[in-house]
Each structure stands twice: as C-alpha cells, then as structure tokens.
KETIGU-590669 format. One line per 3 residues: their letters; for each residue y, x, z of N, C-alpha, C, CB. Coordinates in Angstrom, 1 decimal, decimal comma, always signed. Each point is the difference from the previous one (the first is absolute). Last residue first. Glycine has a CB too. Example, Ala and Ser with C-alpha at 12.3 -4.5 7.8 and 13.67 -1.06 7.14 Angstrom:
BEGIN
SA> -2,2 +12,8 +7,1 +1,1 +0,9 +0,0 +1,1 -0,8 +0,8 -0,6 +1,2 -2,2 ~ -5,1 -0,9 +2,1 +1,2 -0,9 +0,0 +1,2 +0,9 +0,0 -1,2 -1,9 +1,2
This chain:
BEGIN
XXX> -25,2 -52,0 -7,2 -1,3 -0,4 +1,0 -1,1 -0,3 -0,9 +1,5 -1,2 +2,0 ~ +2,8 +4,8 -3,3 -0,6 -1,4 +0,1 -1,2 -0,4 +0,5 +1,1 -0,1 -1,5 ~ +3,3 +3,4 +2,2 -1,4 +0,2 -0,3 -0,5 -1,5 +0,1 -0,3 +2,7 +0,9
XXX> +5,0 -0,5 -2,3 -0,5 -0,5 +0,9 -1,4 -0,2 -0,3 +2,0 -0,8 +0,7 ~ +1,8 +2,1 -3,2 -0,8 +0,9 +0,6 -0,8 +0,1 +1,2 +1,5 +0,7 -1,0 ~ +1,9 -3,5 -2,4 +0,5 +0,4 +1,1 -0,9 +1,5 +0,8 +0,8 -2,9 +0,0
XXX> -3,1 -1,0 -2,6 +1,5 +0,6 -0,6 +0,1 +0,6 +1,2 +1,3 -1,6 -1,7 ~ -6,0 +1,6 +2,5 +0,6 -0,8 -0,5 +1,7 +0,4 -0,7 -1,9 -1,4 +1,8 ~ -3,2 +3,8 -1,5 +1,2 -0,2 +0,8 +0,6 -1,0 -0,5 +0,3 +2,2 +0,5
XXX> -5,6 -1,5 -0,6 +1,4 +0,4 -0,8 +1,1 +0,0 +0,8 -0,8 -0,8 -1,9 ~ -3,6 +3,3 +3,2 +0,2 -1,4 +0,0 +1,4 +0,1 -0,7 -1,5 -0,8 +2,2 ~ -2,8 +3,9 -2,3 +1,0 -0,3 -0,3 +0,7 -1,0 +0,6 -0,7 +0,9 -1,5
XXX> -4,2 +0,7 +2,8 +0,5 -0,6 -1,3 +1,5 +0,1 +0,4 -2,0 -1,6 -0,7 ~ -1,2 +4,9 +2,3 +0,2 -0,5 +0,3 +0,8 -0,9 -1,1 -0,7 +1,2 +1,9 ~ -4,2 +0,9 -1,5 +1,0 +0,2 -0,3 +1,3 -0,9 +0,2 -1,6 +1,2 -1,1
XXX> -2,5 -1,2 +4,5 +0,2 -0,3 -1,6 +1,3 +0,6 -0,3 -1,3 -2,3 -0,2 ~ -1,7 +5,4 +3,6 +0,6 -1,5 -0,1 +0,5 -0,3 -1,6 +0,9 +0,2 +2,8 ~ -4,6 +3,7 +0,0 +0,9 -0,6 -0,9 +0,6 -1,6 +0,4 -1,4 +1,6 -1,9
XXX> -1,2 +3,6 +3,4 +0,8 -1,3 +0,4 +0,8 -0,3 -0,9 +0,1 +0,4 +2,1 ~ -4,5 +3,5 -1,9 +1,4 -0,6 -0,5 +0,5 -1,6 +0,6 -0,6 +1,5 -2,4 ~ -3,0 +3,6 +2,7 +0,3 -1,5 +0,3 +1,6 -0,4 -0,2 -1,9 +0,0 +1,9
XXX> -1,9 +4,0 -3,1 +1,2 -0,8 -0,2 +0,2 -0,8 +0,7 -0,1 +0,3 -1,6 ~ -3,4 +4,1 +0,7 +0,1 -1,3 +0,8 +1,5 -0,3 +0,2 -2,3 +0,3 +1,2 ~ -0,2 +3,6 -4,7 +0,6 -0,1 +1,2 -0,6 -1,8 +0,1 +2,5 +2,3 +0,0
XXX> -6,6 -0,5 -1,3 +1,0 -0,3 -0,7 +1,2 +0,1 +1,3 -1,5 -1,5 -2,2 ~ -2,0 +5,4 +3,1 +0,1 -1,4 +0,0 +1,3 -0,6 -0,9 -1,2 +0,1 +2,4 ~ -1,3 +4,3 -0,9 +0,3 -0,7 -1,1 +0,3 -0,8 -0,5 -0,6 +0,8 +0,1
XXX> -0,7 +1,6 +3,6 -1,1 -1,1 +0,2 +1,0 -0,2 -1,7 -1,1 -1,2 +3,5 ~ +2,9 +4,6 -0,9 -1,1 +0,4 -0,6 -0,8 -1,3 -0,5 +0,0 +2,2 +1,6 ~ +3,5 -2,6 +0,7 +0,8 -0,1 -1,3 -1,4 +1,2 -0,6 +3,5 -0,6 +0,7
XXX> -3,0 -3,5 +3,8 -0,7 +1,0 -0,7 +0,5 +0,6 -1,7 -1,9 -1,2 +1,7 ~ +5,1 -2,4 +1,1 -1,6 +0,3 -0,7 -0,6 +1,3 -0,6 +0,3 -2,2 -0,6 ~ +4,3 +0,0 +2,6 -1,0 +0,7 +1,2 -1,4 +0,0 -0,9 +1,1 -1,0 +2,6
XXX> +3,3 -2,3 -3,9 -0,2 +1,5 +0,1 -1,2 -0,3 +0,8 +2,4 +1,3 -0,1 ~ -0,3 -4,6 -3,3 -0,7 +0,2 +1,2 -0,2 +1,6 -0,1 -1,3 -2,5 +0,2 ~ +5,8 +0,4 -3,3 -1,5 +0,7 +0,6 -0,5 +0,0 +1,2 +0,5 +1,3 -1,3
XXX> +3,2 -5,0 -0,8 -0,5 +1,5 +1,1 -0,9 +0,2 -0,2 +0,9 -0,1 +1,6 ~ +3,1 -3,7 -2,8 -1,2 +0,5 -0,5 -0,3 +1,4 +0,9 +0,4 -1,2 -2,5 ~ +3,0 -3,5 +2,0 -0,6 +1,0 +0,6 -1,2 +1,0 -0,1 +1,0 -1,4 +1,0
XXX> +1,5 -2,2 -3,6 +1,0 +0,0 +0,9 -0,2 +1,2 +1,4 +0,3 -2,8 -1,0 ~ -1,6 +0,6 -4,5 +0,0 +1,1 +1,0 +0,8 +0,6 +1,0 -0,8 +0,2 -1,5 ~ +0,1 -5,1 -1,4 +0,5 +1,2 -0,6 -0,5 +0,8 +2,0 +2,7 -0,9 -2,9
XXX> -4,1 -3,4 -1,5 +0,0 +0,5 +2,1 +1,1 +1,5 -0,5 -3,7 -0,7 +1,5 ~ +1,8 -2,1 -4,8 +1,2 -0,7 +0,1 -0,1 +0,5 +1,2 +0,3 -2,1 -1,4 ~ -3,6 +3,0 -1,8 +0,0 -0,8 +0,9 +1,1 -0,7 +0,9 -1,8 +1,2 -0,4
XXX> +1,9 +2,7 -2,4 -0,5 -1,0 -0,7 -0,2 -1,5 +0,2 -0,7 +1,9 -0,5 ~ +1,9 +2,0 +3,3 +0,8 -0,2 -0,7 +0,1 -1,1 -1,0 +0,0 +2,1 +0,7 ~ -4,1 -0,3 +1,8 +1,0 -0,6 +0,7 +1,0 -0,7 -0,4 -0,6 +1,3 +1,1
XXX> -1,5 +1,5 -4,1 -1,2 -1,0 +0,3 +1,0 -1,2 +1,2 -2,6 +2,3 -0,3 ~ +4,0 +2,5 -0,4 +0,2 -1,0 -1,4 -0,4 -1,3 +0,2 -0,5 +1,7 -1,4 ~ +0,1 +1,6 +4,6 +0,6 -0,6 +0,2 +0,8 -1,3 -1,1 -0,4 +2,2 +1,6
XXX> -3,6 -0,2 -1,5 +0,0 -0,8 +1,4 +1,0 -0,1 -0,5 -1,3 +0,6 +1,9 ~ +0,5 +2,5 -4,8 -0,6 -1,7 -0,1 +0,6 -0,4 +1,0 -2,2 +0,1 -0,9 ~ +3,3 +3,8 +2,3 +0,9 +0,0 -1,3 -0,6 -1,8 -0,2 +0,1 +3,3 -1,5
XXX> -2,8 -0,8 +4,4 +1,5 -0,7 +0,6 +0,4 -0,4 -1,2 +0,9 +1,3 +2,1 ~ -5,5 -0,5 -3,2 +1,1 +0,6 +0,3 +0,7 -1,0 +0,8 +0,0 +1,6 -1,8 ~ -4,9 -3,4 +1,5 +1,3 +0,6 -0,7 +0,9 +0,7 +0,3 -0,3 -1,3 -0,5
XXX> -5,2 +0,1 +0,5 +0,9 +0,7 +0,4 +1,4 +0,2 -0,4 -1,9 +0,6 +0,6 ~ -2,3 -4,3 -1,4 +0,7 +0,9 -0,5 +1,1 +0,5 +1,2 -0,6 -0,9 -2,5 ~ -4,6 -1,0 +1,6 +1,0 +0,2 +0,7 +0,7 +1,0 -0,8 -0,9 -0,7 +2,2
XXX> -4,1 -0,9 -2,8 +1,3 -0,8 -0,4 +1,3 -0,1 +0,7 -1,5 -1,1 -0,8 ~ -2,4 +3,6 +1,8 +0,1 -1,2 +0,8 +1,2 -0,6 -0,9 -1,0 +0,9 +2,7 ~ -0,7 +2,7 -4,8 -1,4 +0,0 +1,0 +0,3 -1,5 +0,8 -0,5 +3,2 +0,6
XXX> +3,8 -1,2 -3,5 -1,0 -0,7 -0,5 -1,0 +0,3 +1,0 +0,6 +0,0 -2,4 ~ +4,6 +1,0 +2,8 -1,5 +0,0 +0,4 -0,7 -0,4 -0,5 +0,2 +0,0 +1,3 ~ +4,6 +1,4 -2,8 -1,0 -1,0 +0,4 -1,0 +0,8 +0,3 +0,5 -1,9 -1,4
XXX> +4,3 +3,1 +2,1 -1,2 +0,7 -0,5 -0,5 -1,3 +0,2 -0,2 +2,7 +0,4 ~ +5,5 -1,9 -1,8 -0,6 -0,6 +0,9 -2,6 +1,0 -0,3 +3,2 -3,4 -0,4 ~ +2,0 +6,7 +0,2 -1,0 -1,6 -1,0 -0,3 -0,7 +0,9 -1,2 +0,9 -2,0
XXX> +3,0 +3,3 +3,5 +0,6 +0,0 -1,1 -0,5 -1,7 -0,5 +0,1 +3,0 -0,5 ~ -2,0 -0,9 +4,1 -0,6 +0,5 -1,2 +0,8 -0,4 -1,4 -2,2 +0,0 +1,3 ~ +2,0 -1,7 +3,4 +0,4 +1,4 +0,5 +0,0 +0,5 -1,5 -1,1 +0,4 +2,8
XXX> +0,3 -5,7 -1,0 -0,5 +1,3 -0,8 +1,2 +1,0 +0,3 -1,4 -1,4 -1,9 ~ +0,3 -2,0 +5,7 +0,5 +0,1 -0,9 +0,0 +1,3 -1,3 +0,9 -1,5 +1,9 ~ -2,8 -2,7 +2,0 +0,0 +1,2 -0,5 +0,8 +0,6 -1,1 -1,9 -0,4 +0,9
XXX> +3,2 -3,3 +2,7 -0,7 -0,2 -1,1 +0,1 +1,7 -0,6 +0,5 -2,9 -0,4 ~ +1,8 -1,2 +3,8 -0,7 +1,2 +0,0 -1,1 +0,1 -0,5 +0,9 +0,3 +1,4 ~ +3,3 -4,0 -1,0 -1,0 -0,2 -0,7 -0,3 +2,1 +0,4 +0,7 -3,1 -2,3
XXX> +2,3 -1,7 +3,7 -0,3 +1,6 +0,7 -1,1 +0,3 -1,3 +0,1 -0,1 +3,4 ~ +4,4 -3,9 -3,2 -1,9 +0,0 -0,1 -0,1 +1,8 +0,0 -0,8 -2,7 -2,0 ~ +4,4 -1,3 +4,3 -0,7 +0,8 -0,4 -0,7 +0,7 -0,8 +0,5 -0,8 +1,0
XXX> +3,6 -3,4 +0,5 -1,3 +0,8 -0,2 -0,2 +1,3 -0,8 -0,5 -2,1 +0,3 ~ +4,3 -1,3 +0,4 +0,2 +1,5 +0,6 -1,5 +0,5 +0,2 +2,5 -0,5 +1,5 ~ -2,7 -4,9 -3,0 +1,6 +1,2 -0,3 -0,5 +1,0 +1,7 +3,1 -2,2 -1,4
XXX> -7,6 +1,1 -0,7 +1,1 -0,9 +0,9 +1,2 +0,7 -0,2 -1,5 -0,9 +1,8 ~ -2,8 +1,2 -5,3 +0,9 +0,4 +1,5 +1,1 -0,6 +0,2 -0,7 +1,9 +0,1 ~ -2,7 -2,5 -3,9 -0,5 -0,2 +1,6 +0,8 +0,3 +0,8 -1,9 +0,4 -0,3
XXX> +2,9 +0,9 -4,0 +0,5 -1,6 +0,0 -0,3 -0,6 +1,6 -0,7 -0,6 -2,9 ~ -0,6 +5,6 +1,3 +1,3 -0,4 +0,5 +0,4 -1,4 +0,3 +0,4 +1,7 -1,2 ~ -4,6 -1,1 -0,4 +0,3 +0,4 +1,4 +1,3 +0,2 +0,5 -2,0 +1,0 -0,2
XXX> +0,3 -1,5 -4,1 -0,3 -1,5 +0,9 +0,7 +0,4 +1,1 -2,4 -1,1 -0,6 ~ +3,3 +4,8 -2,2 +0,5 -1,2 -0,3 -0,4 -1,4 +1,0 +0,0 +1,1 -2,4 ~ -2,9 +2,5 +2,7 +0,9 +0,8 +0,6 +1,6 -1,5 -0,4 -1,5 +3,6 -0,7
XXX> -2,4 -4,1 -2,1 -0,7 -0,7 +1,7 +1,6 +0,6 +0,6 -3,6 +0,5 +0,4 ~ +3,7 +0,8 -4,8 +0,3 -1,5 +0,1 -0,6 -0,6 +1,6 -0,1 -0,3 -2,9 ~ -0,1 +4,7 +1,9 +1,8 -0,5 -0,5 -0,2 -1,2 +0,3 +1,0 +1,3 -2,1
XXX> -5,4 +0,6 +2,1 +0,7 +0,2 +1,2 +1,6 -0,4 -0,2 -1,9 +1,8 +0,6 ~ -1,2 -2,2 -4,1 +0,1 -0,8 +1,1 +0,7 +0,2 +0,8 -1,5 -0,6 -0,3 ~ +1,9 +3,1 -3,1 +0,8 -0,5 -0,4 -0,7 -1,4 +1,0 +1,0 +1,6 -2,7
XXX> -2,5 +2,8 +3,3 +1,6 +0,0 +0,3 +0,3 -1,6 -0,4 +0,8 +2,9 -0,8 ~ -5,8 -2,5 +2,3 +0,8 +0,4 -1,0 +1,5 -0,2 +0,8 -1,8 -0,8 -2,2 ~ -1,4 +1,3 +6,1 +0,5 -1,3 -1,2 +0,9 +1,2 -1,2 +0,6 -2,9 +2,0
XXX> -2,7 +4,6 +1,9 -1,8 -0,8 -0,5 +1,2 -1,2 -1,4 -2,5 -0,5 +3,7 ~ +4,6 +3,7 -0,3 +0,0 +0,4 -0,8 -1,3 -0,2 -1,2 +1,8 +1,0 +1,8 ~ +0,4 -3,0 +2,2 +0,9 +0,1 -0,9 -0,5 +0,1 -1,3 +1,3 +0,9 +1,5
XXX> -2,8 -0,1 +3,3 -0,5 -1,5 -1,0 +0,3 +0,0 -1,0 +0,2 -1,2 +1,2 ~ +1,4 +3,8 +2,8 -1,3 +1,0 -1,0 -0,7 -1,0 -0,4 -0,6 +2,3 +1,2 ~ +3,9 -4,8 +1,6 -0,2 +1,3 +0,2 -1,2 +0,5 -0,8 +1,0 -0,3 +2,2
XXX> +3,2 -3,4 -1,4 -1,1 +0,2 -0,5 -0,3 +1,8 +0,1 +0,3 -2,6 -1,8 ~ +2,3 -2,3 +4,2 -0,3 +1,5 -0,1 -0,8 +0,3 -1,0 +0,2 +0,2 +2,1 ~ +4,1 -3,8 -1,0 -1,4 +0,5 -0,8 -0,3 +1,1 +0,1 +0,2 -1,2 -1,5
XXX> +3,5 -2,4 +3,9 -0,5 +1,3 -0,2 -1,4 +0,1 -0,6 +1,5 +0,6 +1,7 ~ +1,2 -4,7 -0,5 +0,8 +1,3 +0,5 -0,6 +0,8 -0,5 +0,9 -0,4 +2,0 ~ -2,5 -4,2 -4,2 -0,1 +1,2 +1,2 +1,1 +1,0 +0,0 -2,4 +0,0 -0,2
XXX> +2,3 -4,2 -2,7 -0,9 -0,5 +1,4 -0,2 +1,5 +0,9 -1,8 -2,3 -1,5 ~ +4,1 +0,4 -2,9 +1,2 +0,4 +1,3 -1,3 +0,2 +1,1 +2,8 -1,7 -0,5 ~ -5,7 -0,4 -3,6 +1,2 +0,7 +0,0 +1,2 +0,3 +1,2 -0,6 -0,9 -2,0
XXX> -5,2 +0,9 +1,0 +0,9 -0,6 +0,6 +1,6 +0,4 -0,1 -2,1 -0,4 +1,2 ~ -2,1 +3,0 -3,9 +0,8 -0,3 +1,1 +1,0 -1,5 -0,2 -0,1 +2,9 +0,3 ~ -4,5 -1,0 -3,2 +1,3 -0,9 +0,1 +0,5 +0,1 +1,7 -1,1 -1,9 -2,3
XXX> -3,0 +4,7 -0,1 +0,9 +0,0 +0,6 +1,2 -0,7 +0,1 -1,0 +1,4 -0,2 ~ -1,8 +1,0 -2,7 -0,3 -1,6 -0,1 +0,8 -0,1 +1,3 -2,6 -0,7 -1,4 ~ +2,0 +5,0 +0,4 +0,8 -0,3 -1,1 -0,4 -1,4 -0,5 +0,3 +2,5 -0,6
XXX> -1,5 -0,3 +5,0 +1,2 -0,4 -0,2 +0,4 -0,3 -0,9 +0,3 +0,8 +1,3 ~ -5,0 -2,1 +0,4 +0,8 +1,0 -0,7 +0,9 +0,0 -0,2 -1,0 +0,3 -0,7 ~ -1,6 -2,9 +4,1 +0,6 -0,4 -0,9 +0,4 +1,8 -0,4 +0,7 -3,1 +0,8
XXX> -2,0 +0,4 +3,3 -0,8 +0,3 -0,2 +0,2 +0,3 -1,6 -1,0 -1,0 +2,2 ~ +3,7 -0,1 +2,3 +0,5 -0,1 -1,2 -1,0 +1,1 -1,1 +2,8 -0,6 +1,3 ~ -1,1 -2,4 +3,7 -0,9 +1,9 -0,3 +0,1 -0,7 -1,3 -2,2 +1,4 +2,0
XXX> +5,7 -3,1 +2,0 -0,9 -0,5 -1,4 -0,6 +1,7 -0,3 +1,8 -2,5 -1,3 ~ +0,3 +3,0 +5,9 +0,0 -1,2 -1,0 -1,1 -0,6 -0,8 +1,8 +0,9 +0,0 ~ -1,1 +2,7 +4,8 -0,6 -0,3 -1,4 +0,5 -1,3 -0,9 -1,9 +1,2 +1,1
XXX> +4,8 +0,3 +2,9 -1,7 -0,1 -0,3 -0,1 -0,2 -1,3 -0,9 -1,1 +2,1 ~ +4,8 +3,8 +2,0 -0,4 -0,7 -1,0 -1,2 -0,6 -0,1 +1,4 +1,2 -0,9 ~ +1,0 +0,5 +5,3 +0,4 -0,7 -1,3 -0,5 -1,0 -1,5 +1,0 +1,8 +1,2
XXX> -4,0 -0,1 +3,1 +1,3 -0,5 +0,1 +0,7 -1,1 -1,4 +0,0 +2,4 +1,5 ~ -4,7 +1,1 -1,0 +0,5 -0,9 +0,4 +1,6 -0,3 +0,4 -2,4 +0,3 +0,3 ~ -1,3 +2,7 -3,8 +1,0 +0,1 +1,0 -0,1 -1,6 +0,8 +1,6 +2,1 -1,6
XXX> -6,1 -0,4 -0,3 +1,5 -0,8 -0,6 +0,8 +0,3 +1,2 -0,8 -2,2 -1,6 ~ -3,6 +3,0 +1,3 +0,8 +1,1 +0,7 +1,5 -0,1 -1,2 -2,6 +1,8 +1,2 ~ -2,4 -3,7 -1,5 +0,5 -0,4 +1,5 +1,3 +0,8 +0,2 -2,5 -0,6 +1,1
XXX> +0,7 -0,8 -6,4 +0,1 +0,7 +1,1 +0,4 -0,5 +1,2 +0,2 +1,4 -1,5 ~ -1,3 -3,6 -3,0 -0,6 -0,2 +1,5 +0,4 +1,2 +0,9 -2,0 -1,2 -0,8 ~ +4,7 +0,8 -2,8 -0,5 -2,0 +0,8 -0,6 +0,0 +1,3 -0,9 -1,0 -2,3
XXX> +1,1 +5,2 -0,7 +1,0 -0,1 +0,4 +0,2 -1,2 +1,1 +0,3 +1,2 -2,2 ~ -4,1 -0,6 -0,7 -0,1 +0,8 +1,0 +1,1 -0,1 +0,9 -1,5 +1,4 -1,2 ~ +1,5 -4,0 -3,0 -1,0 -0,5 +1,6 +0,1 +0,9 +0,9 -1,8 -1,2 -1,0
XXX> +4,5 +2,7 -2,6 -0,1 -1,5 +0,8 -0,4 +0,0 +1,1 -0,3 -0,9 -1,7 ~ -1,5 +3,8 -1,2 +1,4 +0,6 +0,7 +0,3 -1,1 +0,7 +1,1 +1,4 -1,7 ~ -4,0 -2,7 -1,1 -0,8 +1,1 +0,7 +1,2 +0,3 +1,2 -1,7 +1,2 -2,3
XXX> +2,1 -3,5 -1,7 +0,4 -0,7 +0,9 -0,5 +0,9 +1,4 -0,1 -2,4 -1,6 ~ +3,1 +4,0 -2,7 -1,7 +0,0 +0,6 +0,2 -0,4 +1,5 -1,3 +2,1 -1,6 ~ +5,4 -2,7 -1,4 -1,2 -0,5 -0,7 -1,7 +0,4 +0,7 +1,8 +0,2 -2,3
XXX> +3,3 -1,4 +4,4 -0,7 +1,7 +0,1 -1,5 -1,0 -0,9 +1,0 +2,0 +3,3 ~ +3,9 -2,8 -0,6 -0,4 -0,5 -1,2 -1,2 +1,0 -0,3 +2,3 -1,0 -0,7 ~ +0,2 -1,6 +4,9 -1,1 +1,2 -0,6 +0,3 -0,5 -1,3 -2,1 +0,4 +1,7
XXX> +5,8 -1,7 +2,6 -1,0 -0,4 -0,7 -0,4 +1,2 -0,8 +0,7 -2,3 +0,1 ~ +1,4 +1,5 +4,6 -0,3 +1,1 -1,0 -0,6 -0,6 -0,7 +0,0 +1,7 +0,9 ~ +3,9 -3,3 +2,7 -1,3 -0,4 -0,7 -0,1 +1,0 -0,9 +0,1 -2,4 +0,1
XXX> +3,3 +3,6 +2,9 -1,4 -1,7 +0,4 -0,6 +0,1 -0,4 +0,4 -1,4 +0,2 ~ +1,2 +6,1 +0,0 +0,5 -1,0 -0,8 -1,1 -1,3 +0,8 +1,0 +1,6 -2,6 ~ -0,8 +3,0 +4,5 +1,7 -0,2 -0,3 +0,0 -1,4 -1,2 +0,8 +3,3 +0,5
XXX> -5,1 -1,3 +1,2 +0,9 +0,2 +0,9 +1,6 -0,2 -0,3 -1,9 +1,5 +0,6 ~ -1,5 -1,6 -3,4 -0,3 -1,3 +0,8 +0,7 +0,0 +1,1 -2,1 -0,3 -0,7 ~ +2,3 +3,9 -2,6 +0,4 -1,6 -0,7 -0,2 -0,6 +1,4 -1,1 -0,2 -2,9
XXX> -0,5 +4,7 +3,7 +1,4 -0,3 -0,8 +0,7 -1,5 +0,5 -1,1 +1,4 -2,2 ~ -3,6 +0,0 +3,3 +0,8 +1,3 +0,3 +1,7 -0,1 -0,3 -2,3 +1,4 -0,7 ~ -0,9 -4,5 -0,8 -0,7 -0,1 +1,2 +0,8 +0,8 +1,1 -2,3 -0,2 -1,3
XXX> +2,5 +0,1 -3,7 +0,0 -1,3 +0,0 +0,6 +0,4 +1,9 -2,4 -1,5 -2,6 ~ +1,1 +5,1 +0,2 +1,4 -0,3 -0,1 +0,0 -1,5 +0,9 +0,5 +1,3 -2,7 ~ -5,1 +0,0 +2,7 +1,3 +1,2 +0,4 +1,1 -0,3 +0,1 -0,9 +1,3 -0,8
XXX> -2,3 -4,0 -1,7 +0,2 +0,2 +1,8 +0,9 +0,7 +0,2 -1,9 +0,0 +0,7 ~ +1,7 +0,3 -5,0 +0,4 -1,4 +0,3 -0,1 -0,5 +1,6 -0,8 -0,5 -2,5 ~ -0,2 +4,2 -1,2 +0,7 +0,1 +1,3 +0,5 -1,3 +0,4 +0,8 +2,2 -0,4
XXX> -4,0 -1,9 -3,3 -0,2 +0,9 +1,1 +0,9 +0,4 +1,4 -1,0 +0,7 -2,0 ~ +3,1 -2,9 -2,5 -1,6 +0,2 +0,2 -0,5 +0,7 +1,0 -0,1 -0,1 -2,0 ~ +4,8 -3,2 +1,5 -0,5 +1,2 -0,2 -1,6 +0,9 +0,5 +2,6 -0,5 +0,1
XXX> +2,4 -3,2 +0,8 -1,4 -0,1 -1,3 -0,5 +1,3 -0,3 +1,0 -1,9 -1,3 ~ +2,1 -1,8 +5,0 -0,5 +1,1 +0,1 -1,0 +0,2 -1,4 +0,4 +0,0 +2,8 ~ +3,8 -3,2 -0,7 -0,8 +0,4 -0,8 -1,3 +1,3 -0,3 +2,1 -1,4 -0,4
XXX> +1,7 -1,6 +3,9 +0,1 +1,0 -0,5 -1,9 -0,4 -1,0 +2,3 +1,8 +2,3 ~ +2,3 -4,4 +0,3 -1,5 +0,0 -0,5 -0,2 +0,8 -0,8 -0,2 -1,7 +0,2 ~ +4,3 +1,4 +3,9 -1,5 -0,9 -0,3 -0,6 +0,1 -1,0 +0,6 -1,5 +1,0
XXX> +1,3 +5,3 +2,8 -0,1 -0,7 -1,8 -0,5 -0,9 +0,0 -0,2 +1,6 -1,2 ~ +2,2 +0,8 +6,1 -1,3 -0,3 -0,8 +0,7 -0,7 -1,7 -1,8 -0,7 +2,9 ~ +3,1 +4,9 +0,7 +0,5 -1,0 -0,9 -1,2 -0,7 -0,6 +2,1 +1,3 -0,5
C-alpha cells in the first residue's frame, strides 16, 4: 500500500526509520530534525531505498517552532524527540500536528517511558522522561486520543533500561449534530 505524505521527526533515527520504513510505503518523506548534521548525512547517503518514496522538504528547525502545513500528511512519525520539549510545548506542537493531518491520519510517536511513578528530568541534556499516565494526559490535551499502544519487547532487562512505548494516535473525534428526525447533518 503506498501513502502519500508522510512526515518523519526524530534524533538519531532518522536513517533507519526514514530508509527502512517511511520511504518504502510513503511518496514523499519530509524531515524535521534541528541538527543539520543528520540531514546532510541522510541527503547524502548512497543507500536510499529506491522506488516508491523520496525525500521532500528537510526541515532544519526545533519542533517547538515548527509550523506544519495544514491536511498536508497521512502520518507523523516521531521517535525519542519528544522528550527535549516541555509538557506545555509539546500540547501545543502535538496540537499543530493534529491540524497537519489529512482526514483518517496518523501520528506514531515512540518514546521512553518512566517506570518510577513520575516523570524524571535529566539535567545533563535537558530531557524529560514521562510516564504513560503524562503521555497520555498530554495527548488528551492535545485533542488526539489512543488508538494503539505497545511495549517494545526484547531488551536486555539486566541493561535497566527506560521501558519503550510506541503509541498511535488520531484526533479526537468531533460530534456531528443530527438533524430533527435523527438524521445526520453534512
């Protein structure tokens, strides 16, 4: 099944997913990724898939500046990005991003998750780790709601690691009124 325009936003995996995933099942991939480092290397690799999809627009930018294009993608990825924005940016970027999608879109978001009852900051890289519980508050806030969620399995459980989430969201859905009678209005 090919997609047409998928999004991809996320630090360090942006080959991987982009190259392994996205390019194989959407036209166009556009970037959002503030180090351009990632970019270029991505631009220049020789070991882009070929066929279906290509690269789009690259998008050299922090997501809490980040103006999406509105109805413009089937699907947003974001992967272990999440967690570089305050709660109360990320509601409002997680908000742009709903407006970005096309009716019956997407957005995937995989993201470490605290194990510890709380969210934990980091102060060494200004990251915060949230529970599911936030996530899902945060989503909720944002007007998406939870339509799939799953632990990644298979990691080392000596290595102590935060678990790993990934979640599928779409917008919450609006109401429509009915007319007399019980009919649904256009």
């Amino acid at each position: 099944m090919e997609l047409e325009g998928g999004w991809i936003v996320g630090l360090g995996e942006i080959g991987r997913i982009t190259k392994g995933l996205l390019l194989k099942h959407m036209d166009v991939v556009d970037i959002v990724e503030p180090v351009s480092k990632f970019t270029d290397e991505l631009l220049a690799s020789q070991d882009l898939p070929t066929g279906v999809g290509k690269i789009g627009d690259v998008y050299n930018v922090g997501l809490e500046k980040w103006e999406p294009e509105e109805g413009r993608y089937w699907c947003i990825w974001h992967q272990w990005c999440l967690n570089h924005l305050t709660d109360e940016d990320l509601t409002a970027y997680l908000t742009r991003c709903k407006s970005a999608l096309t009716p019956g879109g997407i957005i995937f978001v995989k993201e470490n998750n605290s194990n510890n009852f709380e969210d934990v900051f980091d102060t060494e890289d200004s990251s915060v780790t949230r529970t599911d519980e936030n996530f899902r508050r945060i989503f909720g806030e944002a007007g998406l709601v939870v339509v799939k969620s799953e632990l990644q399995r298979g990691f080392p459980e000596k290595l102590h690691l935060f678990p790993v989430r990934m979640y599928a969201l779409r917008p919450v859905p609006v109401p429509t009124a009915k007319k007399a009678g019980g009919e649904q209005e256009e």
